[in-house]
C-alpha positions as CSV (number, residue, x, y, z in Angstrom):
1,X,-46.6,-78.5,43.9
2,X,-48.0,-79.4,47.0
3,X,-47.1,-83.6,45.5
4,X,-43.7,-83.4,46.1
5,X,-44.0,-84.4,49.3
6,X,-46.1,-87.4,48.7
7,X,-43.1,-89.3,47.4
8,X,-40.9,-90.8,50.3
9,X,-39.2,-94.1,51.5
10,X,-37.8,-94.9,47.8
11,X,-40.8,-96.7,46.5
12,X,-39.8,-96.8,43.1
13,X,-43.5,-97.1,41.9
14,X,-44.6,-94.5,43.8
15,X,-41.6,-92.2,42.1
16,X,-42.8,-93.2,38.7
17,X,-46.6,-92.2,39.7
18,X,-45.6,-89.2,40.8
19,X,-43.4,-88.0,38.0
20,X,-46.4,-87.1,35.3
21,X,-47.9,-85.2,38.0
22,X,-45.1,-83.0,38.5
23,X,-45.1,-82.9,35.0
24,X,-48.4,-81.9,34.7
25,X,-47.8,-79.2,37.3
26,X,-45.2,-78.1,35.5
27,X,-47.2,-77.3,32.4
28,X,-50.7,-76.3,34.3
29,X,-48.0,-73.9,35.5
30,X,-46.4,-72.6,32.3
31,X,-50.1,-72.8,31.0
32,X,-50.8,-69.9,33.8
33,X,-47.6,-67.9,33.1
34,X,-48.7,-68.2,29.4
35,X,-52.0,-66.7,30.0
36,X,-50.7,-63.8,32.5
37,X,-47.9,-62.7,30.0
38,X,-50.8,-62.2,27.1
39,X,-53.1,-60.7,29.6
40,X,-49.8,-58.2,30.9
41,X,-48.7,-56.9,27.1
42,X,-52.7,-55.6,26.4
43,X,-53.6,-54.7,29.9
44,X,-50.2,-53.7,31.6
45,X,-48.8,-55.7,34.9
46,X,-51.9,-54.7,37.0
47,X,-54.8,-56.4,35.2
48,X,-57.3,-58.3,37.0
49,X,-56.2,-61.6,38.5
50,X,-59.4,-62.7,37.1
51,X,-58.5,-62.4,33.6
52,X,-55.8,-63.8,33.5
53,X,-57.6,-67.1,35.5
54,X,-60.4,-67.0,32.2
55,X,-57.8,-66.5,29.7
56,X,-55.9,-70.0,31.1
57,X,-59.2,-71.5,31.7
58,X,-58.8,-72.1,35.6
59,X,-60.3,-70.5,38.6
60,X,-58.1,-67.5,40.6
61,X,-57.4,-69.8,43.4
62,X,-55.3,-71.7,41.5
63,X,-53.8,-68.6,40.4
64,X,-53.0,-67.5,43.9
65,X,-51.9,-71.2,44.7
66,X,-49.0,-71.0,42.5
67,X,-48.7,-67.6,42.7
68,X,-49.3,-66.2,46.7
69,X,-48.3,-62.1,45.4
70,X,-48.6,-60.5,42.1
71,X,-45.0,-59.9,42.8
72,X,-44.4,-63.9,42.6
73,X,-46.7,-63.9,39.3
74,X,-44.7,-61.2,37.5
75,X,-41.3,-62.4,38.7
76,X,-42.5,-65.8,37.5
77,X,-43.7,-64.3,33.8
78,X,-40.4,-62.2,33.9
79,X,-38.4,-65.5,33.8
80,X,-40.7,-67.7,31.7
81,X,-40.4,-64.5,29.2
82,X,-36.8,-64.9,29.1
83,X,-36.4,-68.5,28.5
84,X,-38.9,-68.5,25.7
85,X,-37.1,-66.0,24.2
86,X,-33.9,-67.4,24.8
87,X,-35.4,-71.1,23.3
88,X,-37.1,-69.0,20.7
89,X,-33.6,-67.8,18.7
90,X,-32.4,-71.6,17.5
91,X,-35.9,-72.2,16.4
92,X,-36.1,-69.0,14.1
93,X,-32.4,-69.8,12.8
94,X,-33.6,-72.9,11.5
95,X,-37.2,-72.5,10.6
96,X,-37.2,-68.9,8.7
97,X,-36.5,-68.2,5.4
98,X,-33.3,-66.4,6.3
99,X,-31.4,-64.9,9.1
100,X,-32.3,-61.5,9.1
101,X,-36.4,-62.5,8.7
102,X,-35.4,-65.0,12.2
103,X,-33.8,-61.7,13.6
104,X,-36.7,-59.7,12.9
105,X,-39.2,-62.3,14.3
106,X,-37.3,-63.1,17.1
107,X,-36.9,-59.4,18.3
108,X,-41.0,-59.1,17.8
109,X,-40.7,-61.8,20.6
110,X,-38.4,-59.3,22.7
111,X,-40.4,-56.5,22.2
112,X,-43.6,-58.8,23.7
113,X,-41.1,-59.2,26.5
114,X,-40.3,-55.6,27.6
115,X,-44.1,-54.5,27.2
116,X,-44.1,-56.7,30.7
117,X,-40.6,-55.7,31.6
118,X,-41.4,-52.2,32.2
119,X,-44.1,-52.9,35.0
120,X,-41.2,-54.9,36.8
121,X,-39.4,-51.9,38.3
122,X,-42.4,-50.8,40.2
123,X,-43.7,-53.9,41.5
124,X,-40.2,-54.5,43.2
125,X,-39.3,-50.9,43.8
126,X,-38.6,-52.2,47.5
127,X,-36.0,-55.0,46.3
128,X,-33.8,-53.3,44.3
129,X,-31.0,-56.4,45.0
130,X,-34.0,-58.7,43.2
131,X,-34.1,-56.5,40.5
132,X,-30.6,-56.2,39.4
133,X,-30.7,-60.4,39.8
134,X,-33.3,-60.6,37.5
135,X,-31.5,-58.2,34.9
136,X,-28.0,-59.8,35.3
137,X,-30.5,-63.0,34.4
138,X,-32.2,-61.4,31.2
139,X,-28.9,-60.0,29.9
140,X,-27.1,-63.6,30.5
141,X,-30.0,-65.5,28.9
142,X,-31.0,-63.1,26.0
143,X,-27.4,-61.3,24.7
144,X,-25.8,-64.0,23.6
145,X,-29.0,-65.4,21.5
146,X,-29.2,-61.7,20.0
147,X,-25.6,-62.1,19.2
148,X,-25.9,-65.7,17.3
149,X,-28.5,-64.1,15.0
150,X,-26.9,-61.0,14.4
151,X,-23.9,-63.1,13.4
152,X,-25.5,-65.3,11.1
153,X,-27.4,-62.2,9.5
154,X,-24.1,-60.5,9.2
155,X,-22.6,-64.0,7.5
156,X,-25.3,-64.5,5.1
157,X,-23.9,-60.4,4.0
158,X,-27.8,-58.9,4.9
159,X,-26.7,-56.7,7.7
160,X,-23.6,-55.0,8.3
161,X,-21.2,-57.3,10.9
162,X,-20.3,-54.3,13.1
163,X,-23.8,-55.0,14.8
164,X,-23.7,-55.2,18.8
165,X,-26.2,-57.3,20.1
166,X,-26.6,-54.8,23.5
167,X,-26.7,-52.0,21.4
168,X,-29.7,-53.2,19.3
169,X,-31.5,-54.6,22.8
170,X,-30.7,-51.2,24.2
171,X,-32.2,-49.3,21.2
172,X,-35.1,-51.5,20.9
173,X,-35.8,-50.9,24.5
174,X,-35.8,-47.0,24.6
175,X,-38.6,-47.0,21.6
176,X,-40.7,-49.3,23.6
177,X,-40.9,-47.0,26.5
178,X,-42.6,-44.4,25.0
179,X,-45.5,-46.8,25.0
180,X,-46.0,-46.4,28.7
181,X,-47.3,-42.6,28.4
182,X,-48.6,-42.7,24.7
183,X,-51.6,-44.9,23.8
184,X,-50.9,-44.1,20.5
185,X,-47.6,-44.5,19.9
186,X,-46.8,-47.8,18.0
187,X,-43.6,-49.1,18.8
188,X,-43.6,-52.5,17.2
189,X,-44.1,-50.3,14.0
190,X,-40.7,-48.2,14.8
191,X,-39.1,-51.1,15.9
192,X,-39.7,-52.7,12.4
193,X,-38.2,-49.4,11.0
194,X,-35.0,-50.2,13.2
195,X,-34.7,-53.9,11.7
196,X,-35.1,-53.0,8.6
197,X,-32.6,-50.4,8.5
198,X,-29.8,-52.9,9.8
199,X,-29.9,-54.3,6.1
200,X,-26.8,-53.8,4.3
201,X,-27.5,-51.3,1.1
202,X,-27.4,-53.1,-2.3
């Protein structure tokens, strides 16, 4: 991050030098964000900053050098979680064997997401203005994408087309937070149980 600075005075061969290591920043960072969302869905938003440093293969400084606060680290997740599920909707669309099997991977994806999500609240309990940013961001990024696959489910005649893409987030999001109190409770199972039933009867 820190090489951003380096460049100056419009060398142009300086520029190009610098560009794979900002590159290379970029994904030691996603790398880091990678690791720290795994590490957050088994072991919950507190987990050691040292496993999440052995699970990306790098040493907790360089954890706390992109990351001063586990605040910035979970914000930083939170964000990284959205886009890939955002990205992650055009890719099932075209890569599964039909629409309501991309719908059903994709919301597996989401429900990987709000395992982390739910830890968010507390760790900016004092910043209530950053929280309702970061949830105005998730519902811009992630609606519509629920929308386009619910629509080419409903076009394809496997689910019903009176499906609305909040209303499905929302549902899926009240079964996961039974999670938080119930080791036991297995909410990627129910959730199955909720994709499955939007399948149009035969």
């Amino acid at each position: 991050m820190s090489d951003s600075g380096a460049v100056g005075g419009g060398d142009e061969e300086s520029g190009r030098a610098a560009r794979p290591k900002r590159a290379d920043a970029r994904r030691n960072e996603e790398t880091l964000l990678d690791a720290a969302a795994a590490i957050f869905v088994t072991s919950g938003v507190e987990a050691p900053v040292r496993d999440i440093a052995a699970k990306a293969g790098v040493g907790t400084g360089t954890i706390y050098r992109h990351f001063p606060t586990r605040a910035d680290l979970i914000i930083a997740v939170y964000r990284h979680q959205v886009e890939a599920c955002a990205e992650a909707g055009p890719a099932l669309l075209a890569s599964s064997p039909t629409p309501h099997a991309a719908l059903g991977r994709w919301i597996d994806l989401f429900v990987d997401f709000l395992v982390t999500k739910h830890g968010l609240a507390a760790v900016l309990q004092s910043d209530a203005a950053g929280f309702d940013t970061l949830h105005a961001y998730f519902l811009d990024r992630l609606v519509p994408v629920c929308g386009r696959l619910l629509e080419a489910a409903a076009a394809a005649g496997e689910i019903r087309s009176d499906l609305d893409a909040i209303a499905l987030m929302r549902g899926v999001g009240n079964l996961c937070i039974g999670a938080d109190a119930d080791p036991g409770y297995d909410a990627r199972r129910l959730v199955e149980l909720l994709v499955a039933g939007l399948r149009r009867s035969a």
